[in-house]
C-alpha positions in Angstrom: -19.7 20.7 -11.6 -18.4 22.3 -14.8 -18.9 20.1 -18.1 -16.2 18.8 -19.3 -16.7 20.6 -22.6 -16.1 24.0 -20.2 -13.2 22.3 -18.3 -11.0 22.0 -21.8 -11.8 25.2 -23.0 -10.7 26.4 -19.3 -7.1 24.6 -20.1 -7.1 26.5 -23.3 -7.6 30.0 -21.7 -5.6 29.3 -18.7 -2.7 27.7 -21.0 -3.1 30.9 -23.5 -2.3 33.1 -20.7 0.5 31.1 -19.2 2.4 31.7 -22.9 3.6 34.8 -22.4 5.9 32.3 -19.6 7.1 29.6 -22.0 9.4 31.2 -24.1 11.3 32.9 -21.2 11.2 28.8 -19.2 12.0 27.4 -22.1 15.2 28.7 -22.7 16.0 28.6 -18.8 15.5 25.2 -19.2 17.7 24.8 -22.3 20.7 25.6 -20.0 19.7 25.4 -17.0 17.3 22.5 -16.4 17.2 20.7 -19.4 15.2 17.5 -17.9 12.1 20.5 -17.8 12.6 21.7 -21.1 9.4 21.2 -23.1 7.7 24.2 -22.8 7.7 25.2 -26.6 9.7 22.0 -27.9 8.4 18.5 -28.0 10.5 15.8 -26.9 10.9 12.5 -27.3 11.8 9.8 -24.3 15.7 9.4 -25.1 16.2 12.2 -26.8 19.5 14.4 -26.2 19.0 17.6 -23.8 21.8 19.0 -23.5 22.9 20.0 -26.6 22.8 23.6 -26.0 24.9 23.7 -22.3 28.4 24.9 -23.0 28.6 25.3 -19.4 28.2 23.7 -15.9 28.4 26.8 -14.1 24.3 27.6 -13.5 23.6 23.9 -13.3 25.8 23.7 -10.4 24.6 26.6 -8.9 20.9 25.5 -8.9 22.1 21.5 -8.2 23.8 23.5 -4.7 20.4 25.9 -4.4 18.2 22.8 -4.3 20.7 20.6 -2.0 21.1 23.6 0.3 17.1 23.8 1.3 16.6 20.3 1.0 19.2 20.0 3.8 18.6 23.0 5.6 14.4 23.1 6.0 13.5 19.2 5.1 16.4 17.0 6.0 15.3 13.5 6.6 17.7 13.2 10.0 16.0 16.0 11.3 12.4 16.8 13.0 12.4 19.3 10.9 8.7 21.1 11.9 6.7 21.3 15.2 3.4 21.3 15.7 1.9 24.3 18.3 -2.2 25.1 19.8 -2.7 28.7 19.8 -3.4 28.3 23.5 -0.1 29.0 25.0 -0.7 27.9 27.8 -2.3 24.3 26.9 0.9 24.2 24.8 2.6 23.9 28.4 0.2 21.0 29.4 2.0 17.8 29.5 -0.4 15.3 28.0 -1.1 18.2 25.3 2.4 18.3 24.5 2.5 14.5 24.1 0.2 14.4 21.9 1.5 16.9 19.9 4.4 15.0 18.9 2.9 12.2 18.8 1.0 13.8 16.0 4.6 14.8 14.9 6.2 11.8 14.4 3.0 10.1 12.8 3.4 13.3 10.2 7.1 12.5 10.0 6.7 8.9 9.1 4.3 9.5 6.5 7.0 11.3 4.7 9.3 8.2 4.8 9.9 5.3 1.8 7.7 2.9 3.7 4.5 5.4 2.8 4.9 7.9 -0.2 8.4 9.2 -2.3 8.3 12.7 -0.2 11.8 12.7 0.1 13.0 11.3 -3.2 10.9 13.6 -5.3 11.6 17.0 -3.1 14.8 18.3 -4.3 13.0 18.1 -7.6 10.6 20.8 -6.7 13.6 22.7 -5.0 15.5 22.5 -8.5 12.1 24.1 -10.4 11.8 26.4 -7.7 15.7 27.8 -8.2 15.3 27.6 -12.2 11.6 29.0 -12.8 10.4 30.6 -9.5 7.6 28.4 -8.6 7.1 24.6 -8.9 3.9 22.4 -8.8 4.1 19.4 -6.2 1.2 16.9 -6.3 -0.2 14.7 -2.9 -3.0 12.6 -2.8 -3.7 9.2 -0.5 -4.0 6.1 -2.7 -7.3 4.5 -1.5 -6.6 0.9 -0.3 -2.9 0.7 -0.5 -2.0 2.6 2.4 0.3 5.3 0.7 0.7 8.8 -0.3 1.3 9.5 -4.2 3.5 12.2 -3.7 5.2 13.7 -6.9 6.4 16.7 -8.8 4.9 18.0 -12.2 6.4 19.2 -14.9 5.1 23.5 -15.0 4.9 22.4 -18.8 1.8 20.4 -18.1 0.2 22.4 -15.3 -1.6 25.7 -15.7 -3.1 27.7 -12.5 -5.6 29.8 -11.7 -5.8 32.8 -8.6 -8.6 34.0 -6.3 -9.1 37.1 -5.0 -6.7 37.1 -1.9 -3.8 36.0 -4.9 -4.1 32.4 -3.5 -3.9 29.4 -6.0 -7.1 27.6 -6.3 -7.2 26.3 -9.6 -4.9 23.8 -10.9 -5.0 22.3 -14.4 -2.5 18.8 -15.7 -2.8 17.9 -19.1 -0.7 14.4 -19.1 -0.7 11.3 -21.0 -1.5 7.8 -20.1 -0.6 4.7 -22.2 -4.1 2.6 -23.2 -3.4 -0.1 -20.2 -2.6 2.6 -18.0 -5.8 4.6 -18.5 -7.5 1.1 -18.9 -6.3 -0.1 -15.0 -7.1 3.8 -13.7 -10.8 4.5 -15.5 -11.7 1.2 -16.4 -15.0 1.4 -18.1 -15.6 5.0 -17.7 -13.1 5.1 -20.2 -14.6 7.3 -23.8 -15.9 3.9 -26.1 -13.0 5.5 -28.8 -10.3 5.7 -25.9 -11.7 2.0 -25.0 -11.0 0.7 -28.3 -7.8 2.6 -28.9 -6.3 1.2 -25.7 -7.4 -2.7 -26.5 -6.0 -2.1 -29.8 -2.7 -0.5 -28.5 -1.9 -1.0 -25.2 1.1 1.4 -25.3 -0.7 4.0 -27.6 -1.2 7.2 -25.7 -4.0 8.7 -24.5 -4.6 12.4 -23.4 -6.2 13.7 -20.6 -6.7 16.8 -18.3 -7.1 16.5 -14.4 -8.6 20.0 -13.1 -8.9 20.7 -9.3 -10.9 24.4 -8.9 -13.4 25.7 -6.1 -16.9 24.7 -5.6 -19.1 26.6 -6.0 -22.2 24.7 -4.1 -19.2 23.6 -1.4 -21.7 22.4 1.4 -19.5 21.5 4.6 -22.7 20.2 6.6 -22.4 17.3 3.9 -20.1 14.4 3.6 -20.4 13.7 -0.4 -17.7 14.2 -2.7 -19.2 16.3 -4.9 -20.1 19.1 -1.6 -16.1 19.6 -0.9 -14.9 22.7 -0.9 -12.6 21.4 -4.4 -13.9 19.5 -7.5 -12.1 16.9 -9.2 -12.7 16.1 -12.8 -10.4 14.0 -15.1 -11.3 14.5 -18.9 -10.1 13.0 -21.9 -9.0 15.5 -23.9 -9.8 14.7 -27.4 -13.4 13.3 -26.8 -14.2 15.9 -23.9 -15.6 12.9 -22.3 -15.4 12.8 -18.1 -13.8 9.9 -16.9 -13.8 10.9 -13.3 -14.8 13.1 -10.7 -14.8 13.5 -7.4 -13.8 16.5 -4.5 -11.5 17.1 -2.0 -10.8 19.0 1.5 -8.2 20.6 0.6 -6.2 21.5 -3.0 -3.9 18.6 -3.6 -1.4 20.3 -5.6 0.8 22.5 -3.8 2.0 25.9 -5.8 5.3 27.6 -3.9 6.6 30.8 -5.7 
């Protein structure tokens, strides 16, 4: 497990080479996607985006992009994916095949209203993907509730990282968490300066960086968190103090390009 002094100065690198990027989405967004556009600006909640538009032409056009593959590859009418063995011939197998969608429609229902926002937040991805040529999605189970936290994040807030193969398997999110947020998430592993900021502003914000990257010492005989093949850290940003960390099976945040 990297310090978290390492993980910030990781975001910086990683955030110094996606600048080459921002200037180029940033004025995509201006006209295009203007909900996205904080890339080199810095907005405030209410403030006016659209000031540079002077025509609905491209917004349309991605607004149709996004509702065509929404409607085409994900439509919530549809059984829109199947699941297969590699055995072709077990795929044949009755009970085999029952199970299979059975597996299917468990998958299918996971994506519905009643367990995570799938479906709400999708075209969203689909709008970044038209306007920017990639998108970062976010899913993770919510221990206890019986849901799926499924959302898209802003590319301003995420910066990635490649293996060798040119597969994504580093993701940073720098985001901010008002004090009774980060007090109800962290709780006492809270920083004691982010502890006393957030008692004495509740709706002051406070900064912090998840990163998800490969382990290293990834030990698959073992069932602890900290021996999955990704680590999860969650740092406050100003006091490089870890608040968090844990592992996971598989990289949580989905990168499409």
């Amino acid at each position: 497990m990297r310090s978290p002094q390492e993980l910030v100065l990781h975001w910086n690198k990683l955030k110094s080479e996606r600048s080459q990027f921002d200037r180029t989405w940033q004025e995509i967004a201006d006209y295009i996607r203007p909900l996205r556009s904080e890339f080199t600006a810095v907005r405030t909640p209410g403030d006016k985006r659209n000031a540079r538009i002077f025509d609905s032409t491209p917004l349309l056009a991605a607004d149709s992009f996004a509702g065509g593959i929404y409607g085409m590859m994900t439509n919530p009418a549809n059984r829109w994916f199947a699941l297969k063995l590699q055995d072709d011939e077990l795929n044949e197998y009755d009970p085999v095949r029952d199970w299979l969608y059975e597996v299917e429609t468990r998958i299918l229902h996971s994506f519905g209203p009643q367990v995570s926002r799938f479906y709400s937040v999708l075209p969203s991805m689909y709008a970044d993907l038209a306007c920017f040529g990639t998108a970062v999605f976010y899913s993770e189970e919510m221990p206890g509730q019986g849901r799926i936290n499924d959302n898209v994040r802003p590319l301003s807030e995420c910066v990635i990282a490649e293996n060798a193969h040119g597969e994504v398997d580093t993701v940073y999110r720098r985001f901010s968490l008002t004090g009774k947020q980060a007090s109800e998430l962290f709780g006492e592993a809270l920083s004691e300066r982010a502890g006393r900021a957030a008692e004495k502003d509740p709706h002051g914000l406070i900064a912090f960086i998840h990163c998800v990257y490969p382990n290293a010492a990834y030990k698959p005989e073992k069932l602890d968190q900290k021996t999955r093949p990704f680590l999860s850290a969650y740092v406050e940003e100003d006091s490089r103090h870890l608040v968090a960390e844990s592992g996971y099976y598989e990289l949580p945040y989905q990168v499409p390009r």
